[in-house]
C-alpha positions as CSV (number, residue, x, y, z in Angstrom):
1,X,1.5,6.8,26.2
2,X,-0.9,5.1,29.0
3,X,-1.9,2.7,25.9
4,X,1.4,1.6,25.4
5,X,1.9,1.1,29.6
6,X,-1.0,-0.9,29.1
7,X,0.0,-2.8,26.2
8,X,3.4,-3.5,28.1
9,X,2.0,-4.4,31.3
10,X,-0.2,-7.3,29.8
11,X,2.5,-8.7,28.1
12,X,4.8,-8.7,30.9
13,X,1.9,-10.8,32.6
14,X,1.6,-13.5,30.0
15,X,5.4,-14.2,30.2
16,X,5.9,-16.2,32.5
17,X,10.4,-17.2,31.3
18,X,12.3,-16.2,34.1
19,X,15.6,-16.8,31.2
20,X,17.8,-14.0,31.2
21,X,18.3,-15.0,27.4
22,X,17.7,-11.9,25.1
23,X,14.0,-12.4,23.8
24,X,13.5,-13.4,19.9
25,X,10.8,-11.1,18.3
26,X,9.8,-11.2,14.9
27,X,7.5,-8.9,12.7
28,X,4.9,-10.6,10.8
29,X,3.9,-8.6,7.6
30,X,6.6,-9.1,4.8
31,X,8.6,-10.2,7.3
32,X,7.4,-14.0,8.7
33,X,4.1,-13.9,6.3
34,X,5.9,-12.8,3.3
35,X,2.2,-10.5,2.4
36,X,0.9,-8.1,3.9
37,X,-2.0,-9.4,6.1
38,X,-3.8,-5.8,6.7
39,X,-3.9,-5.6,2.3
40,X,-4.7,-9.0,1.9
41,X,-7.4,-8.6,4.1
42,X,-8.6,-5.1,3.0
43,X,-8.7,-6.5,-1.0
44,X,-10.7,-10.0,0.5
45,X,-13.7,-8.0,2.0
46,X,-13.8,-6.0,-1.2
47,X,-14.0,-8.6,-3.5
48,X,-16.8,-10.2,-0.9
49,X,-18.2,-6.7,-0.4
50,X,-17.3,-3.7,-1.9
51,X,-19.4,-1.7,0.5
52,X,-18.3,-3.2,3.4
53,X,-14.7,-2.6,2.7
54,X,-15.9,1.4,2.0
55,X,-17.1,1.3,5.3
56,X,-14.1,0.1,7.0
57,X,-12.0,2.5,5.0
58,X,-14.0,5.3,7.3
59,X,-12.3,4.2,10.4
60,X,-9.0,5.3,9.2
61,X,-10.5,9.0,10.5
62,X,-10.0,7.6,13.8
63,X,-6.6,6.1,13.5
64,X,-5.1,3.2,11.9
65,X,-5.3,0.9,15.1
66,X,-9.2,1.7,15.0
67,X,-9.0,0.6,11.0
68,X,-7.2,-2.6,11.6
69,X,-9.5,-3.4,14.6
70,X,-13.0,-2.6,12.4
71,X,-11.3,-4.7,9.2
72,X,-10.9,-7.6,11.9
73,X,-13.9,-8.0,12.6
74,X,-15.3,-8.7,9.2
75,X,-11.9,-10.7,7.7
76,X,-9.9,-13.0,9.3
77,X,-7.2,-14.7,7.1
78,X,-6.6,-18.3,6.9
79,X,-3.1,-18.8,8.6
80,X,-3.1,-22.4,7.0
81,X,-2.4,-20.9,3.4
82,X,-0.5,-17.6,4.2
83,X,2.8,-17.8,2.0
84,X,5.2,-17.7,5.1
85,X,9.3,-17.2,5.2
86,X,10.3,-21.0,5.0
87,X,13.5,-20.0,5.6
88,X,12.9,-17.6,8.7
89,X,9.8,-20.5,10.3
90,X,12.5,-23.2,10.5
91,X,14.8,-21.0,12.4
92,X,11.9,-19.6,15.0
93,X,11.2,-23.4,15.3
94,X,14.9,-24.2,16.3
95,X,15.2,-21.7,18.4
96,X,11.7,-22.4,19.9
97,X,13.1,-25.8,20.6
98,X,15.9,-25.0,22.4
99,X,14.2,-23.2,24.9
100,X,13.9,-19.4,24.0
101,X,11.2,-16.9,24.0
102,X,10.0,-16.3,20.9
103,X,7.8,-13.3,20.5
104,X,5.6,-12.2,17.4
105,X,5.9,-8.0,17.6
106,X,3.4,-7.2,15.1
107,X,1.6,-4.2,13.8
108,X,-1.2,-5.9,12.7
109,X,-4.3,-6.2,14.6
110,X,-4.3,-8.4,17.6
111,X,-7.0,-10.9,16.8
112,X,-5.4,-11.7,13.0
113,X,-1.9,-12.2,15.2
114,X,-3.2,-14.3,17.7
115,X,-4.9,-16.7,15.1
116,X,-1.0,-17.1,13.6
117,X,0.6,-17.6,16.2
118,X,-2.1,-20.0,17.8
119,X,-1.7,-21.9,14.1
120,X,2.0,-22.0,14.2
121,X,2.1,-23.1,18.2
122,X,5.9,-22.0,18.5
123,X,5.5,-18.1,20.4
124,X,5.6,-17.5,24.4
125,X,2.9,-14.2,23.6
126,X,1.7,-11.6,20.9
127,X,2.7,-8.4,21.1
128,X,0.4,-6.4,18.5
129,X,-1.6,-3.8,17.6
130,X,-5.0,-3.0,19.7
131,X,-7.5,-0.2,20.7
132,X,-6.3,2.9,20.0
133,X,-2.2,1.7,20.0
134,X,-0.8,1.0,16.1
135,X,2.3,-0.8,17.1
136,X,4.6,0.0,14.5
137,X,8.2,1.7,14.2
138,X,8.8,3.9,17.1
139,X,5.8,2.7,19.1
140,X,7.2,-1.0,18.7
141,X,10.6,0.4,19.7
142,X,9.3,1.7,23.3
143,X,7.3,-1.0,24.0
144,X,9.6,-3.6,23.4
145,X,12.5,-1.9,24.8
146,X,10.6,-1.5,28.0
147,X,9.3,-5.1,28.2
148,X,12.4,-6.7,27.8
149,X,14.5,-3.9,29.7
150,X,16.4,-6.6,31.8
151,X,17.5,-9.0,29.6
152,X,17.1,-6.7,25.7
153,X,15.9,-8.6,22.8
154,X,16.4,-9.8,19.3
155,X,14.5,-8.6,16.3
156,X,13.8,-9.7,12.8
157,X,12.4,-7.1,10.6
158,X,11.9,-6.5,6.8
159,X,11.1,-2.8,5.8
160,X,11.9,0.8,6.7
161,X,9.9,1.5,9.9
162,X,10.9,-1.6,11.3
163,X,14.9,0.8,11.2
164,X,13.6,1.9,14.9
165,X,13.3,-1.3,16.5
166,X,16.1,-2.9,15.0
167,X,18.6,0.3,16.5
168,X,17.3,-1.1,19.8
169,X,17.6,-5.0,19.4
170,X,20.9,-7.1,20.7
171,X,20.6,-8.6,17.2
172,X,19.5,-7.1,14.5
173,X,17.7,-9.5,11.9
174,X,16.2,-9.1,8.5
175,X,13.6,-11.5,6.1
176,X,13.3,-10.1,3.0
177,X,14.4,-6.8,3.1
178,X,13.1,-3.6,1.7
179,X,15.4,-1.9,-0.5
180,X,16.9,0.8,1.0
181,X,16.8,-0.9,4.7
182,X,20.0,-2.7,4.4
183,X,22.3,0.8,3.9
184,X,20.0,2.9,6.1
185,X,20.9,0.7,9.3
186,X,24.8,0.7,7.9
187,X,24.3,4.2,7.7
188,X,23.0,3.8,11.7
189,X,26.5,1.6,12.5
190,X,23.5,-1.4,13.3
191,X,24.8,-4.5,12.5
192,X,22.9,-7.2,10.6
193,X,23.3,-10.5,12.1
194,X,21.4,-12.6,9.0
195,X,19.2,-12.0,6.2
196,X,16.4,-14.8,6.1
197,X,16.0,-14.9,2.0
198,X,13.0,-16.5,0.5
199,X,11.7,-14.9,-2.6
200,X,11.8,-16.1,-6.3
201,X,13.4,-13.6,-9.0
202,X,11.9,-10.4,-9.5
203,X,12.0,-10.4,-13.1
204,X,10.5,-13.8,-13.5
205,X,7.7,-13.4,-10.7
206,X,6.8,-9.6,-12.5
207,X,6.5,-11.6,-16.0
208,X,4.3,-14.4,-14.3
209,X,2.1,-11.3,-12.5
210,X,1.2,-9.7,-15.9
211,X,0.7,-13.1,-18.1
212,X,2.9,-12.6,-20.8
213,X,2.3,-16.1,-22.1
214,X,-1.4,-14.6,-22.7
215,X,-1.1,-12.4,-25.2
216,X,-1.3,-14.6,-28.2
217,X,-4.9,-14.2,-27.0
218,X,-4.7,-10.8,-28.0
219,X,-3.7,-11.5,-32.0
220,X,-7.8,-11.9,-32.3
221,X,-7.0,-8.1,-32.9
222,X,-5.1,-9.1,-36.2
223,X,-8.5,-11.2,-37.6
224,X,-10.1,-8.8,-39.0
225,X,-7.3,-7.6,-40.8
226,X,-6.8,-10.8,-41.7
227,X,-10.2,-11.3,-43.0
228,X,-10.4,-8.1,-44.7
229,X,-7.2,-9.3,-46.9
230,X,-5.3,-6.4,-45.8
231,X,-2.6,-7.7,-43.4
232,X,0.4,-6.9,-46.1
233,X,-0.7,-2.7,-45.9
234,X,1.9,-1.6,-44.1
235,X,-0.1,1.5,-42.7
236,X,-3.1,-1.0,-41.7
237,X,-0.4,-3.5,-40.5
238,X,1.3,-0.8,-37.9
239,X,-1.6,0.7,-36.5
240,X,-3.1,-2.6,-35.5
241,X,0.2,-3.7,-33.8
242,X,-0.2,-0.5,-32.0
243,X,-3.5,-2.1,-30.8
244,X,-1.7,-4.7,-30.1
245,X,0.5,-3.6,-27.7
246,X,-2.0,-1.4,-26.0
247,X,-4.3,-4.2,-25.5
248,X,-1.7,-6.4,-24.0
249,X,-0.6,-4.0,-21.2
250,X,-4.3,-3.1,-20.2
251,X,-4.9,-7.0,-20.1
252,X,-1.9,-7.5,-18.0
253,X,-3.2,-5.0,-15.6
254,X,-6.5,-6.7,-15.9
255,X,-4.8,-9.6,-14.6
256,X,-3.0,-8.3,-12.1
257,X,-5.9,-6.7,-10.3
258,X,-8.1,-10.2,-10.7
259,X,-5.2,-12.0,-9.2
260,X,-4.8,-9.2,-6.4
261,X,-9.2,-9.5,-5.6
262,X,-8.5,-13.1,-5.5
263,X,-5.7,-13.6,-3.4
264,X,-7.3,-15.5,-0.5
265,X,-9.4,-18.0,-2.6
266,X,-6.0,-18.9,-5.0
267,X,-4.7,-19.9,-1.7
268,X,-7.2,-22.0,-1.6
269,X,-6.5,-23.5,-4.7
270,X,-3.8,-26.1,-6.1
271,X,-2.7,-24.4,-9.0
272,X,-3.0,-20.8,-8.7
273,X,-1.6,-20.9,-4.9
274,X,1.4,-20.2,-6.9
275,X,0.6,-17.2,-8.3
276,X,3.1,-13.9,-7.2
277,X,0.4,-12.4,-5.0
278,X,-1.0,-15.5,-3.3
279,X,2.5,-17.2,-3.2
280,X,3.9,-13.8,-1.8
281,X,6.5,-13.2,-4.1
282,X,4.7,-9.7,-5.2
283,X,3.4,-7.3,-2.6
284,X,-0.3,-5.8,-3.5
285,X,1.8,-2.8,-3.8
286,X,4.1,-3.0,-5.9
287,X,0.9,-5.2,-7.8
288,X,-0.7,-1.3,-7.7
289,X,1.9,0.4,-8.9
290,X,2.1,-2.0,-11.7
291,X,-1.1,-1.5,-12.9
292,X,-0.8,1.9,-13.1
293,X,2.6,1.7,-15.1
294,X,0.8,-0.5,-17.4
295,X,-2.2,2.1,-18.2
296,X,-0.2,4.6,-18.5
297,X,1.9,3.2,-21.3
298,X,-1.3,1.4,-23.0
299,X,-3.4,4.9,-22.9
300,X,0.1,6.9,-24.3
301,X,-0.2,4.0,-27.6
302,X,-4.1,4.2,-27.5
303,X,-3.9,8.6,-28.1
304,X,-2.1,7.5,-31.4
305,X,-5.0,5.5,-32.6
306,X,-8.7,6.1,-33.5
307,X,-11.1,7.4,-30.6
308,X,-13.3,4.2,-31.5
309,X,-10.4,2.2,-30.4
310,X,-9.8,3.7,-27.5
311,X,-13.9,3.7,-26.4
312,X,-13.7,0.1,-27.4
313,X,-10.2,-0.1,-25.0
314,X,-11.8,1.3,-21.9
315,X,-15.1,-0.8,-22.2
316,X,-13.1,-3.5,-22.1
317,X,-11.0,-2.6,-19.3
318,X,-14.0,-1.5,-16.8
319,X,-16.2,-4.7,-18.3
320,X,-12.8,-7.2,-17.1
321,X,-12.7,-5.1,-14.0
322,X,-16.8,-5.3,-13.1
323,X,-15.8,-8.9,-13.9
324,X,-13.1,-9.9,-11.5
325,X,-15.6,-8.0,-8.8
326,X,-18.8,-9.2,-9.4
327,X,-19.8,-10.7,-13.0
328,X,-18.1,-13.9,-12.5
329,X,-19.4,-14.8,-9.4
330,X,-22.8,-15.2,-11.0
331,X,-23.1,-18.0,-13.1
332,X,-23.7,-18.2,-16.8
333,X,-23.1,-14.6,-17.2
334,X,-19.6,-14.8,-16.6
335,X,-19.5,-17.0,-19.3
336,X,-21.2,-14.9,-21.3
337,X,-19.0,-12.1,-20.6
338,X,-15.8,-13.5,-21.3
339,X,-17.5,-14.3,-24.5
340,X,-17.8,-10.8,-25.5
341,X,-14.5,-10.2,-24.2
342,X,-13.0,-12.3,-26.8
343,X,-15.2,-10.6,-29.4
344,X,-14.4,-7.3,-28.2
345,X,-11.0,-7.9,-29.1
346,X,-11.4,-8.1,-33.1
347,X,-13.9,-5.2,-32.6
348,X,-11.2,-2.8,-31.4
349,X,-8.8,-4.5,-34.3
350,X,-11.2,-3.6,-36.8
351,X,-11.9,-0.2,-35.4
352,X,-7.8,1.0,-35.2
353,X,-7.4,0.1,-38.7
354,X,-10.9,1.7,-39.6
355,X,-12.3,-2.1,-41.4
356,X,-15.4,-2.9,-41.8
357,X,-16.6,-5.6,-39.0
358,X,-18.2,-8.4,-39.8
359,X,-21.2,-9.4,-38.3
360,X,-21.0,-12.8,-39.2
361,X,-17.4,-13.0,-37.7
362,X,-19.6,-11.0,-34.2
363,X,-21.7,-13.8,-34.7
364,X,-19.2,-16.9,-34.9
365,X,-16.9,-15.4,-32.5
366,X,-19.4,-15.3,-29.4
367,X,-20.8,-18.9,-29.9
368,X,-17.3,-20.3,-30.5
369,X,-16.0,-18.5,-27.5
370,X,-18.7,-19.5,-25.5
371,X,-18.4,-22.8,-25.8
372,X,-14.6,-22.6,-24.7
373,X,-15.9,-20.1,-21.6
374,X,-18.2,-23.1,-20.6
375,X,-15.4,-25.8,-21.0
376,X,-13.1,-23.8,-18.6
377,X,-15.8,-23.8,-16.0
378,X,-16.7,-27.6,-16.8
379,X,-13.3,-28.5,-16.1
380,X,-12.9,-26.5,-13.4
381,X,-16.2,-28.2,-11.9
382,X,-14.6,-32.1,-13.1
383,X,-11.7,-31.5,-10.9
384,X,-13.0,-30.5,-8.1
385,X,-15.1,-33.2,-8.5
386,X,-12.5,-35.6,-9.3
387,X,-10.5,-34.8,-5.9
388,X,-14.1,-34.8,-4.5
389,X,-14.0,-31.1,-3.2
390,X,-16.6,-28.1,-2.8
391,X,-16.3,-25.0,-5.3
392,X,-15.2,-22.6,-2.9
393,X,-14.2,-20.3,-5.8
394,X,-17.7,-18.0,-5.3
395,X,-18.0,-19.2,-9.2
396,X,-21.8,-19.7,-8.7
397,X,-21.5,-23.0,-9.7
398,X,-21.9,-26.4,-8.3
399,X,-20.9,-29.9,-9.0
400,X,-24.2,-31.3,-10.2
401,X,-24.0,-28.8,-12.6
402,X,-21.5,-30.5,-14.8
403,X,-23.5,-31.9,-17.2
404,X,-26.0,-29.4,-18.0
405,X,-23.0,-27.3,-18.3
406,X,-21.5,-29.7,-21.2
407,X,-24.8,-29.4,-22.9
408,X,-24.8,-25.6,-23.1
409,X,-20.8,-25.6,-24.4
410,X,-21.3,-28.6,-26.9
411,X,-24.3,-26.4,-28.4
412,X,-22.7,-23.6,-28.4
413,X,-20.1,-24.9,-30.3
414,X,-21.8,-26.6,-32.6
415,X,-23.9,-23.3,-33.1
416,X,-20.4,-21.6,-34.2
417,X,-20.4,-23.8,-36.9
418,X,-23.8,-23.2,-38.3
419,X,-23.2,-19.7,-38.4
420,X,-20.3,-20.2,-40.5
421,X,-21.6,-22.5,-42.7
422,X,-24.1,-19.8,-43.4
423,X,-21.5,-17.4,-44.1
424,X,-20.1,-19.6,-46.6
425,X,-23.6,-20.4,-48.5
426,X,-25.1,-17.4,-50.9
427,X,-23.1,-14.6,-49.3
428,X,-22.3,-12.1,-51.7
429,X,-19.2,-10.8,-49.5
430,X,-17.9,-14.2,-50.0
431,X,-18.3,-14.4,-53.2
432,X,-16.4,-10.8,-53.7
433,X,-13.6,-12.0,-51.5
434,X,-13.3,-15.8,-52.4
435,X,-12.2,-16.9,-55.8
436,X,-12.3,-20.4,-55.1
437,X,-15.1,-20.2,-51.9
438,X,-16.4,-23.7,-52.1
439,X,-13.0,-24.6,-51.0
440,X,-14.0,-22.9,-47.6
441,X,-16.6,-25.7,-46.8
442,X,-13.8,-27.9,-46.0
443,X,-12.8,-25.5,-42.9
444,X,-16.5,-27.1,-41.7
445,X,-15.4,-30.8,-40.6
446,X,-11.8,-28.7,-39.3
447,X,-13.8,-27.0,-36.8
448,X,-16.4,-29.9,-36.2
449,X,-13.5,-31.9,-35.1
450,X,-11.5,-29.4,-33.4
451,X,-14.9,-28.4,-30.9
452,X,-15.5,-31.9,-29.9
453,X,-11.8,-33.2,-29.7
454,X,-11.7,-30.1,-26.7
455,X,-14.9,-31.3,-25.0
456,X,-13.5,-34.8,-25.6
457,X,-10.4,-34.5,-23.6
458,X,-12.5,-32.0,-20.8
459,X,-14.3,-35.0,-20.3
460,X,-11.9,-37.3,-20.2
461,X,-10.0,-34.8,-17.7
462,X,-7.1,-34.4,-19.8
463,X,-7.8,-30.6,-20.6
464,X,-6.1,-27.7,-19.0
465,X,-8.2,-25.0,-16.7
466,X,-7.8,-22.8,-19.8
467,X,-8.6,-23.9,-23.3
468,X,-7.2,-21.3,-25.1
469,X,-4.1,-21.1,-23.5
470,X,-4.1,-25.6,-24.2
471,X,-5.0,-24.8,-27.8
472,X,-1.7,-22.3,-28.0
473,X,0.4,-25.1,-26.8
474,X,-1.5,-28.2,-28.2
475,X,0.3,-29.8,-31.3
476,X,-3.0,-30.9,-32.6
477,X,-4.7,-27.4,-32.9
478,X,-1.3,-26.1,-34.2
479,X,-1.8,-29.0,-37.0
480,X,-5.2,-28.3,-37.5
481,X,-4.5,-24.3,-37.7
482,X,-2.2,-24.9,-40.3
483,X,-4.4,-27.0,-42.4
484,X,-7.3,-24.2,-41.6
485,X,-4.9,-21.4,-43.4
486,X,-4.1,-23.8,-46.1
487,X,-7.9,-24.1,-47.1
488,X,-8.4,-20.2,-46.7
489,X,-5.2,-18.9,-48.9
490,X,-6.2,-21.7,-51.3
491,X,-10.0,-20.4,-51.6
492,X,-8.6,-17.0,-52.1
């Protein structure tokens, strides 16, 4: 109780508006920032340093004001790229014109709310969270009620807690509700005033969150089959669109949780500053809860399937995840890894359908997919460089590294296509499999072309972040796929 005197006292010092006008507050998380600031914060230091973040977690034995104070210390958002309420900042900016007190009545830490608000240059004080006070729901109630006693105040809220503090205001205000808020203050006979709306659709921004539009990268499952001339066995068929399936949902929850580590430096970004989490259209929440729907579904398909696929499943699923922490912040061996990544996936479609696996097609599939890991990286480097920026990814790489890099992908490439022209020459599997297998020498100048036309247009700067996701969408290397499966069925 003294803390909250305390907290009330101070504030009534830095307001200096005699105006009998009802104060404007407004709460920041979900609310003006349309994030939550304390997460966001929580999941940067953990991606910086795991152990760090541990360590912070500790503090929350000594209260949540102490937590948010300790996290403060070590992370301190960018207020420049939080995803605010465009809506809600035009309307504190009117009303900031014409004279009123405009308060920001947060529950996050002090420091983090006084950098907003020093950013946005529109509030008469902070009113937030410090020492050993968490201002939140009925703590925010008291406090503001007895700092604006004389005159009362409005308030603009978003979620449940915030149902405390609105019973009090003159006005009661919401930005993005919660669900359940809007009938729980009804139920309280509290009118609301306005609803400051500012989100895209839920369905939409859910679909962008777990990257549908990747999962043709997931039909590498289907090659083996393929390979094995086996894809018209129905039992074969059906098991490995079990895999399928399975693979997809972890891989969306692999992206999710990447997406969630990397939420401060994709605001940084031009591109992926759109993304739900960093753009604020999904809460690191709901991103959680996700996740875990996800798992749950692909580990009830995996049970159905052989054990190998489900060892081959989890390996990929911790590798992707030791990834977005650590692996591909050191350079080269993130490349390597999503290398093995990609190959991983016909592993585990070979293992569901118990086929053999190829170690040619092991041996092709890394040196091919390394080359396209490398060109991602290149032309992530070229356009920085382009726009004459710093990585500030945590990548490992720098500019000058460009061409060194375009060396190691062109090789790597090329070395794809030794290793299939190898498989073609005196290999008694092709020979067992392939009627006609001189035919498949003409699949050489296919991929010859195909390589360098993709390290042609990276450095030309015509290439998209992601090659495989260009190659899905690229007329070209849908041509050139077609003429590929010509040459294989007519070997057969």
């Amino acid at each position: 109780m003294n803390a909250i005197k305390d907290l009330t006292v101070r504030v009534q010092n830095e307001s200096l508006n005699s105006s009998q006008t009802p104060a404007l507050c407004v709460d920041l998380d979900g609310t003006l920032v349309k994030s939550d600031t304390l997460v966001d914060a929580l999941l940067t230091l953990f991606r910086r340093s795991p152990i760090c973040a541990l360590r912070c977690l500790f503090f929350l034995t000594r209260g949540k004001a102490s937590f948010k104070a300790e996290l403060a210390r070590h992370v301190v958002l960018n207020p420049a790229t939080l995803p605010y309420n465009k809506s809600l900042l035009d309307y504190l900016r009117a009303e900031r014109a014409a004279g009123r007190d405009v308060y920001l009545a947060t529950a996050a830490n002090e420091a983090q709310a006084e950098i907003i608000a020093k950013y946005l240059g529109i509030f008469t004080a902070v009113i937030a969270s410090q020492g050993n006070t968490n201002l939140r729901g009925e703590t925010k109630g008291k406090v503001l009620a007895a700092q604006f006693s004389q005159r009362g105040f409005d308030y603009i809220g978003d979620a449940l807690p915030d149902v405390e503090v609105l019973s009090q205001a003159n006005k009661a205000m919401l930005a993005n509700p919660e669900l359940g808020i809007s009938e729980r203050l009804r139920r309280q006979n509290v009118k609301i005033e306005r609803i400051f709306e500012d989100r895209a659709s839920r369905f939409g921004t859910l679909l962008q969150a777990t990257r549908v539009k990747q999962w043709p990268k997931n039909l590498l499952i289907f090659l083996p089959l393929m390979a094995a001339h086996m894809f018209f066995r129905l039992h074969e068929l059906l098991t490995t669109c079990l895999a399928f399936a399975s693979w997809s949902f972890v891989a969306s929850a692999t992206y999710i949780l990447n997406d969630m580590f990397d939420v401060d430096s994709d605001r940084n970004h031009p591109v992926k500053s759109s993304r739900p989490f960093a753009a604020g259209e999904l809460s690191l929440q709901s991103g959680f809860v996700v996740v875990c729907v996800l798992l749950m579904l692909a580990a009830m398909i995996a049970l159905k399937l052989p054990s190998r696929f489900g060892f081959w499943l989890m390996t990929y699923f911790l590798t992707t995840l030791a990834y977005s922490i650590v692996l591909k912040k050191v350079a080269l061996v993130d490349v390597i890894v999503l290398a093995g990544l990609y190959t991983v996936r016909m592993v585990a479609g070979a293992s569901a359908s118990d086929i053999f696996f190829s170690g040619w097609l092991g041996g092709f599939s890394i040196f091919f997919f390394l080359s396209l890991a490398i060109v991602k990286r290149y032309t992530e480097l070229d356009n920085l460089r382009r726009q004459q920026r710093i990585p500030e990814s945590g990548r490992g790489y720098r500019v000058e590294d460009i061409e060194q890099l375009r060396s190691f992908g062109t090789a790597s490439g090329y070395a794809a296509v030794v290793v299939f022209a190898l498989y073609i020459y005196n290999n008694n599997e092709v020979l067992r499999m392939y009627m006609h297998f001189q035919r498949l020498w003409l699949l050489i100048p296919v991929l010859i072309y195909w390589i360098n036309r993709i390290w042609l247009l990276a450095h030309r700067g015509e290439l998209d972040e992601d090659p495989v996701v260009f190659a899905l969408t690229d007329y070209w290397s849908a041509l050139l796929g077609v003429v590929a499966l010509l040459i294989v069925l007519s070997a057969i």
